[in-house]
SERO-4910 file (N, C-alpha, C, O; in steps of 0.05 Angstrom, whole numbers):
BEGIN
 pado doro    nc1    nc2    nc3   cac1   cac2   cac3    cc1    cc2    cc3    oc1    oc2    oc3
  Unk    A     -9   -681    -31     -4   -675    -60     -4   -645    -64    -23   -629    -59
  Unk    A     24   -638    -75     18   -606    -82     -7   -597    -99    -16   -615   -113
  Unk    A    -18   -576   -101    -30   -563   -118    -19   -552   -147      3   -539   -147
  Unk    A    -33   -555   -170    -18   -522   -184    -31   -504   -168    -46   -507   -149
  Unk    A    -18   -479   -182    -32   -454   -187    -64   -446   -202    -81   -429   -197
  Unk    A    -63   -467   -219    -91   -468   -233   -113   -478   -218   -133   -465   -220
  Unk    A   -113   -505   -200   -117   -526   -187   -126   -506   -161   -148   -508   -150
  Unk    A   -104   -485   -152   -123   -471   -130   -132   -450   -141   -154   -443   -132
  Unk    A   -121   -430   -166   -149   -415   -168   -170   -425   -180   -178   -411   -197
  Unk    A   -182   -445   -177   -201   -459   -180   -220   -464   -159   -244   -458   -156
  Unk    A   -201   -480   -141   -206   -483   -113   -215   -458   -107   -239   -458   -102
  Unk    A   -203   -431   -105   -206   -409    -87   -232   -404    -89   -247   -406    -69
  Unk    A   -242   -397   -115   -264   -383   -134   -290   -386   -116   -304   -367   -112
  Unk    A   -293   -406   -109   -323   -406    -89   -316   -383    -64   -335   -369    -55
  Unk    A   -294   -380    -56   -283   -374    -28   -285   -337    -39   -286   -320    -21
  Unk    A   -284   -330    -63   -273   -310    -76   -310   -296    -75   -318   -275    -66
  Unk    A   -323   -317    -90   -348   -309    -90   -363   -298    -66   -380   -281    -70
  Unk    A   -359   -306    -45   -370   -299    -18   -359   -277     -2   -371   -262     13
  Unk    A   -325   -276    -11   -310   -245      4   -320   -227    -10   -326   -205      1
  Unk    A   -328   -233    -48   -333   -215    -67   -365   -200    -51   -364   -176    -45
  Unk    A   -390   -213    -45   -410   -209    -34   -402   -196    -10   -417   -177     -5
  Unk    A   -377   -202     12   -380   -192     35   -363   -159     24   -364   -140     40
  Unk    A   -354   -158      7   -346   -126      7   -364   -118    -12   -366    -94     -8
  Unk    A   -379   -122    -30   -404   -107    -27   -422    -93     -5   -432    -72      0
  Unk    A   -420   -118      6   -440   -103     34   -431    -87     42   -446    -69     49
  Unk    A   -401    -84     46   -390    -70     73   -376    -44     52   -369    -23     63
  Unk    A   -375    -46     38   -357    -22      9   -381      4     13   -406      1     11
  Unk    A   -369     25     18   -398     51     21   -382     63     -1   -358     64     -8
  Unk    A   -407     72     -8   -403     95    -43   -394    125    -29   -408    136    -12
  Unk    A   -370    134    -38   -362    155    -48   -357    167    -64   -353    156    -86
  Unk    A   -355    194    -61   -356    202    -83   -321    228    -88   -314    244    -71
  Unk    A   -312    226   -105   -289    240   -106   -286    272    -95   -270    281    -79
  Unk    A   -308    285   -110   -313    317   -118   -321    322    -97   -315    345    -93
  Unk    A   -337    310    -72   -345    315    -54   -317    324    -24   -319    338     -4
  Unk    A   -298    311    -32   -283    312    -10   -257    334    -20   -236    334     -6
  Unk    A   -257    348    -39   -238    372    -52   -255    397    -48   -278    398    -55
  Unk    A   -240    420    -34   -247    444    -35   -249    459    -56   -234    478    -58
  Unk    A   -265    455    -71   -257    467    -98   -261    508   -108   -255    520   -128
  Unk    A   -273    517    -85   -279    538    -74   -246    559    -66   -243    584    -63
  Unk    A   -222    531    -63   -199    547    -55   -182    545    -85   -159    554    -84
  Unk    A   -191    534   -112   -175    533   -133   -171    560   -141   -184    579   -132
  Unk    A   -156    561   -155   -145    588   -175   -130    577   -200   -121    555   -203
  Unk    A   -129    598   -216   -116    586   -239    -88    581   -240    -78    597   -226
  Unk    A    -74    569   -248    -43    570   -247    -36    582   -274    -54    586   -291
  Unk    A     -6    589   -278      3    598   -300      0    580   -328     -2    555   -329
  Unk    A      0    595   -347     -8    575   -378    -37    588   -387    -46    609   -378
  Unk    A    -47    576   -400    -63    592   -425    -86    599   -407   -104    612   -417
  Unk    A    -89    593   -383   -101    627   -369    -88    636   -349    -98    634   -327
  Unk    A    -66    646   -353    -52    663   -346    -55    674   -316    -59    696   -305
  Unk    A    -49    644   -307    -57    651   -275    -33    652   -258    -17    666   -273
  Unk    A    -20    646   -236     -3    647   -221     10    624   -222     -7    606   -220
  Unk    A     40    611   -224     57    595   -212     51    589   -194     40    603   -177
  Unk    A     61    555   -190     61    542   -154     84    555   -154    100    560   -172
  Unk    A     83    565   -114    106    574   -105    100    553    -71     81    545    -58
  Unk    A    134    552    -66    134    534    -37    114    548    -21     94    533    -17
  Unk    A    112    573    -10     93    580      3     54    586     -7     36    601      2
  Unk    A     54    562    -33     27    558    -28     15    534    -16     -8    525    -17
  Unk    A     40    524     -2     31    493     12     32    501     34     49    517     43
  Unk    A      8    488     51     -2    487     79     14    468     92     19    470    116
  Unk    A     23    448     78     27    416     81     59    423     88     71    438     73
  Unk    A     74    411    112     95    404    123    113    387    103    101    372     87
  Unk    A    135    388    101    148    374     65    158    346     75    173    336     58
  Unk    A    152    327    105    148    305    100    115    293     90    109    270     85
  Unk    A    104    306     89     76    293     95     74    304     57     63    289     41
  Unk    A     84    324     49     84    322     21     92    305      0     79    300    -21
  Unk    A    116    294      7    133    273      5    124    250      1    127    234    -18
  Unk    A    111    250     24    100    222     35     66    216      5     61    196     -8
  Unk    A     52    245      4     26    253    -16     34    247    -40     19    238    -57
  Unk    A     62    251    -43     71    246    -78     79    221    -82     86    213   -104
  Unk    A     77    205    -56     96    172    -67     67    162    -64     59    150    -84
  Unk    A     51    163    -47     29    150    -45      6    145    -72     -8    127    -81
  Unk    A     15    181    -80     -3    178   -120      7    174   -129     -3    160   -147
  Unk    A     32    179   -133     52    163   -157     47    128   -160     40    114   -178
  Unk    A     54    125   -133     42     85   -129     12     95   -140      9     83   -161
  Unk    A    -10    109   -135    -29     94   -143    -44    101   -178    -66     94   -187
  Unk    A    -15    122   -194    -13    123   -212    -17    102   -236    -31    101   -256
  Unk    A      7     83   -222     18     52   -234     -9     31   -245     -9     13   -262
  Unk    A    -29     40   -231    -65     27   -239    -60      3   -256    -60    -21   -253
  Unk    A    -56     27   -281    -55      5   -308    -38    -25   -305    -46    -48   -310
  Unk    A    -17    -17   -297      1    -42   -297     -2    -60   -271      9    -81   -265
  Unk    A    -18    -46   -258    -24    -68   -228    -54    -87   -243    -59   -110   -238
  Unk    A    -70    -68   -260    -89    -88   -269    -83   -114   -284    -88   -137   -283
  Unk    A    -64    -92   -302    -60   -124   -321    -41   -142   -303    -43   -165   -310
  Unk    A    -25   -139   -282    -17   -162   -268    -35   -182   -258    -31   -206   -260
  Unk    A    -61   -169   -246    -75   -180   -230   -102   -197   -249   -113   -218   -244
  Unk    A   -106   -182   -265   -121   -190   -293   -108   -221   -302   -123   -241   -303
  Unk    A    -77   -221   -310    -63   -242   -321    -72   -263   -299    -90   -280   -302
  Unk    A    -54   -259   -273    -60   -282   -250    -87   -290   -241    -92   -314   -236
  Unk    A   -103   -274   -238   -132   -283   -230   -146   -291   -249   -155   -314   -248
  Unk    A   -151   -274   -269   -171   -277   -295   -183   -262   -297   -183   -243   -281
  Unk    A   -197   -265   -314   -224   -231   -323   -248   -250   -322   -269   -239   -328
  Unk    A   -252   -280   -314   -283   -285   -317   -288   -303   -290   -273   -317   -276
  Unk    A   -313   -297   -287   -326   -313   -256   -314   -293   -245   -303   -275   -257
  Unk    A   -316   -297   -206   -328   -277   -175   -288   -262   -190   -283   -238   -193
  Unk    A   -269   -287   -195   -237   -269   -202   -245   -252   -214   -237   -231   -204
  Unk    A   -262   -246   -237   -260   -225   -265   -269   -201   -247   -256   -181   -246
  Unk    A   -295   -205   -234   -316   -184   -222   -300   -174   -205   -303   -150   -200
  Unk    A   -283   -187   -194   -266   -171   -170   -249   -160   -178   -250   -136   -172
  Unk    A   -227   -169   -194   -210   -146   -214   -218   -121   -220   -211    -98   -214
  Unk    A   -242   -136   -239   -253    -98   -235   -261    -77   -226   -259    -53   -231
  Unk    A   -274    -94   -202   -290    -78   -175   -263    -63   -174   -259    -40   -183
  Unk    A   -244    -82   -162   -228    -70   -142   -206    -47   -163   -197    -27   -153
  Unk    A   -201    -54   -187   -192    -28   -196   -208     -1   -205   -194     20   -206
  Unk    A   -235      2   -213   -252     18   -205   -253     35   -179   -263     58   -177
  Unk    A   -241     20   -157   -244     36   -127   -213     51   -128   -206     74   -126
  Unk    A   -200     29   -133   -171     42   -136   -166     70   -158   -149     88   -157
  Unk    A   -190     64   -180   -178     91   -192   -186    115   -186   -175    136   -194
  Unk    A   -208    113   -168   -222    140   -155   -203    153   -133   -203    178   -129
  Unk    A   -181    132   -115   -160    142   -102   -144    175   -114   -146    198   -107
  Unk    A   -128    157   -136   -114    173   -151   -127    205   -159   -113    226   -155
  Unk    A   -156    205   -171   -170    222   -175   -169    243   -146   -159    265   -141
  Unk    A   -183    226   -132   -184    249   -112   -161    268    -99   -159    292    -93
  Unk    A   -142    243    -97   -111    254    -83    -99    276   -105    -86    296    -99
  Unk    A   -106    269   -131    -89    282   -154   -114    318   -147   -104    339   -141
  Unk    A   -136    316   -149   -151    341   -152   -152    355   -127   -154    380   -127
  Unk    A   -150    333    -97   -138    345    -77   -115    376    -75   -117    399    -66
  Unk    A    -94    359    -88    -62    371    -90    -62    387   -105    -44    404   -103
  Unk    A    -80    389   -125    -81    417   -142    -94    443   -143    -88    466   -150
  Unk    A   -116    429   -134   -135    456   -121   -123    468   -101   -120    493   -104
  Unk    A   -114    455    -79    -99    462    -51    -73    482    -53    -64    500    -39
  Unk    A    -65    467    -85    -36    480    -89    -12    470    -60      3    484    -47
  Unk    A    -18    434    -57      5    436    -38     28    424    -44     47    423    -28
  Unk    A     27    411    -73     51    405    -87     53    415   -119     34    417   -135
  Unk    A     77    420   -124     88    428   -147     65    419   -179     75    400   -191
  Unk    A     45    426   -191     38    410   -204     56    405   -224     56    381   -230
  Unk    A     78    424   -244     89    420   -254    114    393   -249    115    376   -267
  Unk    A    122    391   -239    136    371   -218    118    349   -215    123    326   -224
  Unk    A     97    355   -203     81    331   -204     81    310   -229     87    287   -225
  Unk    A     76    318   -245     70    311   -268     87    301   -287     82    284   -305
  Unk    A    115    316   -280    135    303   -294    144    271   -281    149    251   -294
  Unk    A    144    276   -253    146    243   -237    123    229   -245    128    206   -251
  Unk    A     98    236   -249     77    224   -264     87    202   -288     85    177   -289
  Unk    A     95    218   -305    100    205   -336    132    193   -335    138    178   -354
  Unk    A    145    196   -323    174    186   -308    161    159   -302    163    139   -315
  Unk    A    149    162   -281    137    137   -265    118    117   -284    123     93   -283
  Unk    A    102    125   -295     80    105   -310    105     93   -332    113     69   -332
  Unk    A    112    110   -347    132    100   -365    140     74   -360    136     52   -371
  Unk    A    159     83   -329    175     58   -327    153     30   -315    163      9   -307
  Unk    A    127     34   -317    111      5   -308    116     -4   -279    129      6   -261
  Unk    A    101    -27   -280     99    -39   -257     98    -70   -262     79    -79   -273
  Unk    A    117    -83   -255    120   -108   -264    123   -132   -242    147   -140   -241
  Unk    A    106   -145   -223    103   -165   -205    134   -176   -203    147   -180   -223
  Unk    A    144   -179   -183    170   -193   -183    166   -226   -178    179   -243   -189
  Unk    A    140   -232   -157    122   -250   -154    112   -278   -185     97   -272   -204
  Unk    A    124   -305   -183    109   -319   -212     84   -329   -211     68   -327   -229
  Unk    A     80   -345   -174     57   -356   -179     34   -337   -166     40   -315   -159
  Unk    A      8   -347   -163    -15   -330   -147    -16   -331   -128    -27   -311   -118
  Unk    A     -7   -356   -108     -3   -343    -84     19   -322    -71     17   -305    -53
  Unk    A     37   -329    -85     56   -301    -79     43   -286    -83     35   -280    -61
  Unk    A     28   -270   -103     15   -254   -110     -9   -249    -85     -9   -231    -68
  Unk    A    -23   -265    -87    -43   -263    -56    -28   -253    -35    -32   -230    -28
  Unk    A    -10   -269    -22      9   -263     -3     21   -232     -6     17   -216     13
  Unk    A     32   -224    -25     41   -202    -27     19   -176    -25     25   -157    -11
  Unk    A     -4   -178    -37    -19   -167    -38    -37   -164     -5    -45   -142      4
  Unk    A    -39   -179      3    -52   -181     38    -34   -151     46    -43   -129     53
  Unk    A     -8   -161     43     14   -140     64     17   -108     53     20    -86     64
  Unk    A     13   -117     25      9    -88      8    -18    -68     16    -20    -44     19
  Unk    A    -34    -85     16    -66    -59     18    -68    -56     52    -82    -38     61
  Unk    A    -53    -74     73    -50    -59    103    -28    -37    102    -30    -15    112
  Unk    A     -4    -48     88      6    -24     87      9      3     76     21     21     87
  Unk    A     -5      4     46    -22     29     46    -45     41     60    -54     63     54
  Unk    A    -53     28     78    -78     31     90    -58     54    106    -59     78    100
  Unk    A    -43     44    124    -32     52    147    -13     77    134    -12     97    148
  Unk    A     -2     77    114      9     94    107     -9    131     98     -3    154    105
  Unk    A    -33    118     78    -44    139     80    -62    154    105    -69    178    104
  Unk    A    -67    136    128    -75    145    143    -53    165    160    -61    186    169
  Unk    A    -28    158    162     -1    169    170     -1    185    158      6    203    173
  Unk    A     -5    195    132      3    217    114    -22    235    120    -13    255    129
  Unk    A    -42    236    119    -58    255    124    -64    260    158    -80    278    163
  Unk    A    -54    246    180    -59    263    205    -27    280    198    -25    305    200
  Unk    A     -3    262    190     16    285    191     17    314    176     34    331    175
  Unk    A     -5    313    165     -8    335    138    -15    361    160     -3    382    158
  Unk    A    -33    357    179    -34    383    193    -57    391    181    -66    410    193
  Unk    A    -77    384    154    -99    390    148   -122    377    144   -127    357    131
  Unk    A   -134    391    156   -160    375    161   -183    351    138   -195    331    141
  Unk    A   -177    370    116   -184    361     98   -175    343     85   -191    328     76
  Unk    A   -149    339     80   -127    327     74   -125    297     97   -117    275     90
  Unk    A   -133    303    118   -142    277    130   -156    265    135   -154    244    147
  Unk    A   -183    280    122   -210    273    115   -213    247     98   -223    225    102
  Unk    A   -197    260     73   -192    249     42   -186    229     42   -197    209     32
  Unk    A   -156    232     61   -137    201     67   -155    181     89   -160    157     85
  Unk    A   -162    192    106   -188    172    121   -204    149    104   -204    126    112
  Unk    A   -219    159     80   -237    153     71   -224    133     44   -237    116     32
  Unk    A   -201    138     41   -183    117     14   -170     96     34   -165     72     29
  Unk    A   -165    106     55   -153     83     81   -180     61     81   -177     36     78
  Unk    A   -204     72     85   -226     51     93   -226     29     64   -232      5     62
  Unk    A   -218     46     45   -228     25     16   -204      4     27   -211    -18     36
  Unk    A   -174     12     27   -152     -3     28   -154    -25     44   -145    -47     39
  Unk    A   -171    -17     71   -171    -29     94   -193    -64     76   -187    -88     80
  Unk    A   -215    -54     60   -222    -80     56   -219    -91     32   -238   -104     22
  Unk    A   -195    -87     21   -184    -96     -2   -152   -110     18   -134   -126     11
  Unk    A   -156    -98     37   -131   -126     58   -156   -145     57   -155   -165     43
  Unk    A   -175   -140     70   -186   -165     76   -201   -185     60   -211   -206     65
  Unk    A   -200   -172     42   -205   -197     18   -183   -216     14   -180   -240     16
  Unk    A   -170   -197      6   -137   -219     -3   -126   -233     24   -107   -249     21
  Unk    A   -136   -228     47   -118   -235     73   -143   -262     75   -131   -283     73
  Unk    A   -168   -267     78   -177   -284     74   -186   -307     48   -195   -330     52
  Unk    A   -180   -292     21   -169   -312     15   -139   -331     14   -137   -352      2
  Unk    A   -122   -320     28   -102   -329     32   -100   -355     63    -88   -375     70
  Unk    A   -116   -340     71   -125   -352     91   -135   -387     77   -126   -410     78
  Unk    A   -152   -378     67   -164   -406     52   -149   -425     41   -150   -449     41
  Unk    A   -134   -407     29   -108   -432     12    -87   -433     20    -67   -437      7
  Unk    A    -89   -425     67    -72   -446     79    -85   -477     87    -77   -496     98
  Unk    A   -107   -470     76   -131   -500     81   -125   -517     61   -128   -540     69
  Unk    A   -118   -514     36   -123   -520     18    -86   -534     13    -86   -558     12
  Unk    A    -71   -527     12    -38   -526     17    -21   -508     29     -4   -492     21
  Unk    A    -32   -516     58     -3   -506     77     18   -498     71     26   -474     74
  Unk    A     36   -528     55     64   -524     56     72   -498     33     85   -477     36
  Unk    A     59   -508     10     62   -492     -6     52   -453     -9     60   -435    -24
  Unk    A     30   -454     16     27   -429     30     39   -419     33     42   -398     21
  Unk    A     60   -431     56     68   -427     75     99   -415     61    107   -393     70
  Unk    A    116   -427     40    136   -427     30    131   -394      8    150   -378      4
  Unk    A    101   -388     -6    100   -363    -10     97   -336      3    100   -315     -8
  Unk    A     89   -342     37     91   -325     50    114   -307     53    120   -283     52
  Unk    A    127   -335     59    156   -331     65    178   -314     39    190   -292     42
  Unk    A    177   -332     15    184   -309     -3    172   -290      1    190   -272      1
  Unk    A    148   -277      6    150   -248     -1    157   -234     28    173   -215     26
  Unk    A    149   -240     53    155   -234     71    187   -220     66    194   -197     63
  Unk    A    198   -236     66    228   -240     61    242   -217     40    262   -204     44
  Unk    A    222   -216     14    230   -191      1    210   -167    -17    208   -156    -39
  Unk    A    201   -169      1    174   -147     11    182   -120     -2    202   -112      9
  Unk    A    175   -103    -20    178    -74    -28    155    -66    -34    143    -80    -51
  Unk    A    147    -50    -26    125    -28    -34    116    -18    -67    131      1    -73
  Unk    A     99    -24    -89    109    -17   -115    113      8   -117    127     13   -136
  Unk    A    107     28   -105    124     61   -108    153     54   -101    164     71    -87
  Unk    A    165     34   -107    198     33   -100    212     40   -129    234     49   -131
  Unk    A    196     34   -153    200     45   -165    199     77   -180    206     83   -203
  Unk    A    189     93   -159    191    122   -162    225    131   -163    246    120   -157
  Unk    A    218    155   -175    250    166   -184    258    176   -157    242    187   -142
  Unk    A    286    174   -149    292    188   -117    277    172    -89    280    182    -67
  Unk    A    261    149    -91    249    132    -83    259    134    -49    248    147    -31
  Unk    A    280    120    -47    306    119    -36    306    141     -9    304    136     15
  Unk    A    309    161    -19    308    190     -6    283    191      6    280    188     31
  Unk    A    266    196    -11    233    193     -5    227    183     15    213    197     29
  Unk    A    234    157     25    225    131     35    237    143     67    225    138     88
  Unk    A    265    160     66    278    156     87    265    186    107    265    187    131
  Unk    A    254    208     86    240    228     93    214    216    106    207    229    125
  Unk    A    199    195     99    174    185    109    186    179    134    183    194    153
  Unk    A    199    158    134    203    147    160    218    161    177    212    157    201
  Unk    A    237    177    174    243    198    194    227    216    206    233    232    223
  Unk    A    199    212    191    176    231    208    156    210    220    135    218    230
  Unk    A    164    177    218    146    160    236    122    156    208    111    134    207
  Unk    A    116    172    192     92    167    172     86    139    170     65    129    178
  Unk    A    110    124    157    115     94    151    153     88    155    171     98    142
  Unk    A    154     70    177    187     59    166    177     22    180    156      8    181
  Unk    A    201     20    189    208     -8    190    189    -23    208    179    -46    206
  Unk    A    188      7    234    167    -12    256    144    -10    252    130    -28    262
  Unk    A    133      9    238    110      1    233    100    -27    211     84    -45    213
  Unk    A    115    -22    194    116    -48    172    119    -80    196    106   -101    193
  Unk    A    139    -75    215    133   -104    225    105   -105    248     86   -121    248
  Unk    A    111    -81    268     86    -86    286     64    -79    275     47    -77    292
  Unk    A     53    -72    246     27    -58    244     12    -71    201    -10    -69    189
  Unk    A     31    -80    197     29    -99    179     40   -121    169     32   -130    148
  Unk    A     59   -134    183     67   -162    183     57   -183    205     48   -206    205
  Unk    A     63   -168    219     51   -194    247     26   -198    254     16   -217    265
  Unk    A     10   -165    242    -20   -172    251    -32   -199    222    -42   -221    226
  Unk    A    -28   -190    204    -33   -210    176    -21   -238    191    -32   -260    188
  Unk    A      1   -234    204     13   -276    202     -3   -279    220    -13   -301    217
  Unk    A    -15   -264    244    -32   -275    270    -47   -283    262    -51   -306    269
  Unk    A    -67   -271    239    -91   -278    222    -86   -308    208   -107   -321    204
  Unk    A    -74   -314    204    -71   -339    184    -59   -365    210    -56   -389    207
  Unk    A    -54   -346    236    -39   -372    255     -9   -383    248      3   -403    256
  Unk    A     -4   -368    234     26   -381    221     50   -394    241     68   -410    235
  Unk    A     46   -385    261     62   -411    270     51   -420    301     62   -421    323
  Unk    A     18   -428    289      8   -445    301     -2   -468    283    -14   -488    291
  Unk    A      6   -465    256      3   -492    243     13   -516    241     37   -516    238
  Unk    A      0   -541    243     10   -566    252     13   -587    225     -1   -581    207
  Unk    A     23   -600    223     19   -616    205     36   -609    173     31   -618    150
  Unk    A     50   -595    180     71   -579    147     88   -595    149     94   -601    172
  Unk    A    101   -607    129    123   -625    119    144   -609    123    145   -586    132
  Unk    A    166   -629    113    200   -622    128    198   -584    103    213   -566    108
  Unk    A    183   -583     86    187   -556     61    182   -545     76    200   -532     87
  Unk    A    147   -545     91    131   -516    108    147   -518    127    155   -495    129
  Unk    A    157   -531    145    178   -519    175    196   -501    164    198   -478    172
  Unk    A    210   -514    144    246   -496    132    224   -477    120    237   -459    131
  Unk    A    209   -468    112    203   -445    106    188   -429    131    192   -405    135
  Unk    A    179   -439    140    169   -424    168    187   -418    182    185   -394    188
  Unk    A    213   -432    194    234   -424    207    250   -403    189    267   -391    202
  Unk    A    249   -398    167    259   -375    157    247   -349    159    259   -327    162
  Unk    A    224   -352    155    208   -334    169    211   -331    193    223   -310    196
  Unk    A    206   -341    215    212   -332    246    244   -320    246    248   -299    259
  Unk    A    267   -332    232    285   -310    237    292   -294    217    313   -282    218
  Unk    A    275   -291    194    270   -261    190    263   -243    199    274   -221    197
  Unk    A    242   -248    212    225   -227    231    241   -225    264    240   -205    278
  Unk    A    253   -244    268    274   -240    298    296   -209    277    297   -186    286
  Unk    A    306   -215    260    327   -191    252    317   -173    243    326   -151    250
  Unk    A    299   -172    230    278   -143    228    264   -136    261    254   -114    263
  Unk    A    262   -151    283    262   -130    293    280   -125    315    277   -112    336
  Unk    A    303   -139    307    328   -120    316    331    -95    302    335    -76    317
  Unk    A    331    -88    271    339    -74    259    313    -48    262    318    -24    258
  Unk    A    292    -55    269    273    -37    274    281    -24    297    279      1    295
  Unk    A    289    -33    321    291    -17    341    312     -1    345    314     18    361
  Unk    A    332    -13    325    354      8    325    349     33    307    356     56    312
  Unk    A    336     24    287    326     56    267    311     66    290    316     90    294
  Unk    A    294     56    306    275     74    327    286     93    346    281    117    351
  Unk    A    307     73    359    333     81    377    341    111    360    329    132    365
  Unk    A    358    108    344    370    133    328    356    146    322    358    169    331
  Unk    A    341    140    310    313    171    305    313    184    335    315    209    339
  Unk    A    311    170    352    299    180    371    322    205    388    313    224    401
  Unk    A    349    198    384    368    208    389    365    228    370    362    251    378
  Unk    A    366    225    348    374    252    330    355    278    333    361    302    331
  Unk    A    332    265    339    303    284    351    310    295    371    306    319    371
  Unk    A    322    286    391    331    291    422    357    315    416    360    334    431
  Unk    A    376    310    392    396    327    388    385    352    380    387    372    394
  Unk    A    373    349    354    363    380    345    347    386    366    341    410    363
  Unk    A    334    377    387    303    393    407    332    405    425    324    426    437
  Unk    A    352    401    430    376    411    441    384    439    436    385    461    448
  Unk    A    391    425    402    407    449    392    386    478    395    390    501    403
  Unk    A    362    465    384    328    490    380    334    503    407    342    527    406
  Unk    A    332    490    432    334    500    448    305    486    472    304    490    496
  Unk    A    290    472    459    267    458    458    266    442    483    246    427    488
***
């Protein structure tokens, strides 16, 4: 018998209560102000009449900048990722407590990365700010209807910010700067694993119908900074520096998440969960054809300019 949606977040809620307890335990208190040099700020231009950003006040390499501005811009979006997650889960019982927990941790991200980048002076703040209000403007709106899409989607989302900001701050070249990103990687890392085990749970609970939301999102998977302005460009500067592209998204956050759940060691799915599981297996057969060829070519074009340099 299928489930609703109601029927398993109901079901989940005990399962919710116990991950909610296990990231308490394991969640360590930080603190924002602690991890910003605030000793290297100065004033910028405007009503105290301090100095303009100029390109040469960034330390930071202009993929790994790139990469700093899509990462806060996504974690700008807050507001509208709450009320998604607020609507689908709820605001009362272990769902409500966790909504909030977990956007409370998420907004200290933003803070730090944003007071990071300004004190440091390693991106534009003027600029900054305008993609800021560009970006919030346009919202953040779930493409996802029911909650396990939403679960599902969310598992693959907080590994692959994990991995991304850890990518963005060793490529930064500063120490500090990979300090920062270290320490918002560890929150990310167990906000995968909440959502990756309850998802886990409600392949116990309905397989088939699991199994068939995996697959949608698997299938059309975007990052919510896809809505940043110039996104596009952005995306292709990251991954031409290895930060985040395709292979890491399949070998380092898709396959480790399906290993976790056993996905195609499950037995017992009706004629729905196979046709959706077999769509999944050759999705992931053509993504990673298509991964190794972006790998392939990067790798050549690297090999061309270390030529031309002389390298």
């Amino acid at each position: 018998m299928v489930m609703t949606q109601t029927e398993l977040l109901h079901a989940l809620e005990p399962v919710v209560a116990v991950e909610l307890d296990r990231h308490h335990q394991m969640a360590k208190e930080w603190f924002p102000h602690e991890y910003i040099p605030w000793s290297e700020g100065r004033d910028f231009d405007g009503v105290y009449g301090g100095q303009a950003w100029q390109e040469g006040d960034s330390k930071i390499p202009e993929a790994a900048r790139v990469s700093l501005i899509v990462n806060l811009l996504t974690e700008d979006n807050l507001p509208s990722y709450h009320r998604e997650i607020a609507t689908t889960f709820g605001r009362d019982g272990a769902w409500g407590t966790w909504v909030h927990r977990w956007t409370a941790e998420e907004d200290r991200h933003g803070t730090a990365i944003r007071d990071y980048l300004t004190v440091t002076r390693a991106v534009d703040p003027v600029a900054l700010e305008r993609a800021r209000m560009h970006h919030m403007e346009s919202g953040f709106a779930s493409e996802y209807g029911t909650m396990l899409q939403q679960l599902a989607y969310v598992s693959f989302q907080e590994l692959a910010t994990r991995i991304a900001h850890r990518n963005t701050g060793r490529a930064s070249g500063d120490e500090g700067c990979e300090r920062l990103l270290a320490r918002i990687a560890a929150d990310e890392n167990l906000h995968m694993l909440f959502y990756r085990n309850l998802l886990k749970a409600a392949f116990e609970l309905d397989p088939n119908q699991t199994m068939r939301s995996v697959t949608d999102v698997v299938t059309t998977f975007q990052m919510p900074g896809s809505g940043i302005e110039g996104f596009a460009r952005k995306a292709m500067i990251i991954a031409n520096e290895g930060i985040y592209d395709l292979r890491l998204h399949l070998d380092d956050v898709l396959m480790p998440v399906l290993r976790q759940w056993s996905v195609f060691d499950k037995t017992g799915l009706d004629a729905e969960g196979e046709r959706a599981r077999d769509e999944l297996a050759g999705f992931l057969a053509k993504t990673e054809a298509t991964a190794a060829r972006f790998v392939e070519r990067r790798e050549e074009r690297q090999a061309r300019v270390a030529a031309r340099d002389g390298r």
